[in-house]
C-alpha positions, 0 to 999 in steps of 0.5 A: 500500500502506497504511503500517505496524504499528498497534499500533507507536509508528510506521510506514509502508509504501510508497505503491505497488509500485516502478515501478506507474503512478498510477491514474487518479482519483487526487488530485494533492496536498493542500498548499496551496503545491502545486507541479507535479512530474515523474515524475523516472526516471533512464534507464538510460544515466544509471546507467551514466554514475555507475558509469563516473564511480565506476570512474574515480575508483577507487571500488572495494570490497575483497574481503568474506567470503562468507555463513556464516549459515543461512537463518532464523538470524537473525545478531548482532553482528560477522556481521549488520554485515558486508555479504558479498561480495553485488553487490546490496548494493555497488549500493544502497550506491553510489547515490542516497541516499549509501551507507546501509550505511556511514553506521554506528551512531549513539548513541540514547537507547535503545542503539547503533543501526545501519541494516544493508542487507537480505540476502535470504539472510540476512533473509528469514525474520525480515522474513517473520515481522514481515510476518505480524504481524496489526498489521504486515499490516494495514497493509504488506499483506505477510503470506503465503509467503516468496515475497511478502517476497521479491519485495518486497525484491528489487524494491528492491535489484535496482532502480537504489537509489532505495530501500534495505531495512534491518534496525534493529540495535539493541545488536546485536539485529536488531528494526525493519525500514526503508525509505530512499527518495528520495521526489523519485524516488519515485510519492509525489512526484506528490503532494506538492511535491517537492524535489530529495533528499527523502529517505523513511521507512518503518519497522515495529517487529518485536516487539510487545515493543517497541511502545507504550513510545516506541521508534518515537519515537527511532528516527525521530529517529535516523534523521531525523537520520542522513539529514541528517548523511550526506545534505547535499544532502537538506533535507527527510525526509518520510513518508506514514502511514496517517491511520488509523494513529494511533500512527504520526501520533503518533510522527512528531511526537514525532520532530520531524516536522511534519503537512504536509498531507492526502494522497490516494495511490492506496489510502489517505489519508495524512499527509504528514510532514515533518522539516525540515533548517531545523528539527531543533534546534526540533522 
């Protein structure tokens, strides 16, 4: 799937659906320190050795008030940022990208920011809404009924936490929609030379209000930055933009990314984006 919103200052979409084979004829990389890489899967006795590993050392979450909001109002403030009591959420939160939803806000140059783990009760209206963007669809692919976001997010959040949907909150304003991925787990890492902890963004500005003003450009760095501080076993956050997507390729640099290299995933040509954790005080 192509990545994101055109006329937004960034974003990208997944390379493909979650758990979809590489189709045959596929390029395996256009780095020219290519390295070979593993379909890296994590077989569900490992999974169940990290929850066991968690309950033994009395990792447990304390009770959390159950939904109060509506289908399609969209929340704010204090009752966006409380995560419920939804099991999905403890599982992506407990997982492999170092708990998302508590990592908190984070100060930027355009507000208090904050990345909030979807809930498909609570978000699916307003996540549908952006997705059928004519701008977003072009490059997302995921315009339609409430049933093609739907199957989308749940497809992450009832996966094993590779990738965790969020809202972007910023001052309190639900506006940006992202994906956090380990993109050494993820397909992508058939194409590029992967290390261990790469950590991936996705990203679509929701309002066309937003767009075009260098928003998207703070927000990745934000972001970039974020998943430094709270992962410190990650060294690199990468991205995989639509070539095409000009705006998109734009904002990454101007956020501190890198152009890596040309890449053929199974349906586009993309720019690999990278942000260094070796490099984040220089770009």
């Amino acid at each position: 799937m192509p990545p994101a919103d055109a006329s937004a200052d960034a974003g990208t979409a997944p390379v493909t659906e979650l758990g979809a084979e590489t189709q045959p004829g596929s390029n395996p990389g256009a780095s020219t320190d290519c390295e070979d890489t593993l379909d890296l899967r994590l077989p569900d006795e490992l999974i169940a050795l990290f929850a066991e590993d968690a309950r033994a050392h009395g990792d447990t979450r304390g009770e959390r008030k159950s939904t109060t909001e509506k289908v399609g109002v969209t929340p704010a403030g204090d009752d966006l940022l409380d995560p419920g009591g939804d099991d999905l959420f403890d599982r992506v939160c407990d997982d492999l990208l170092d708990r998302v939803g508590g990592w908190g806000p984070t100060d930027t140059p355009a507000g208090a920011f904050h990345l909030v783990p979807v809930r498909v009760e609570r978000d699916l209206p307003l996540v549908t809404r952006w997705m059928n963007d004519p701008a977003v669809a072009a490059f997302w692919e995921l315009a339609g009924a409430q049933s093609v976001a739907e199957e989308h997010l749940r497809r992450q959040l009832e996966g094993d936490g590779r990738s965790v949907p969020c809202l972007g909150v910023l001052d309190g304003t639900p506006m940006s929609y992202w994906e956090i991925y380990r993109a050494d787990l993820d397909l992508l890492a058939r194409h590029y030379p992967a290390r261990p902890h790469d950590t991936g963004i996705h990203l679509l500005i929701g309002g066309v209000a937003n767009r075009g003003r260098g928003l998207g450009s703070t927000l990745l760095r934000a972001v970039a930055d974020l998943v430094l501080d709270k992962r410190p076993s990650c060294a690199r956050v990468v991205a995989e933009p639509d070539l095409r997507n000009t705006p998109s390729v734009s904002a990454f640099l101007s956020a501190g990314f890198r152009f890596s290299a040309e890449v053929d995933l199974p349906d586009k040509r993309a720019a690999l984006m990278v942000r260094d954790r070796a490099l984040r005080d220089l770009l």
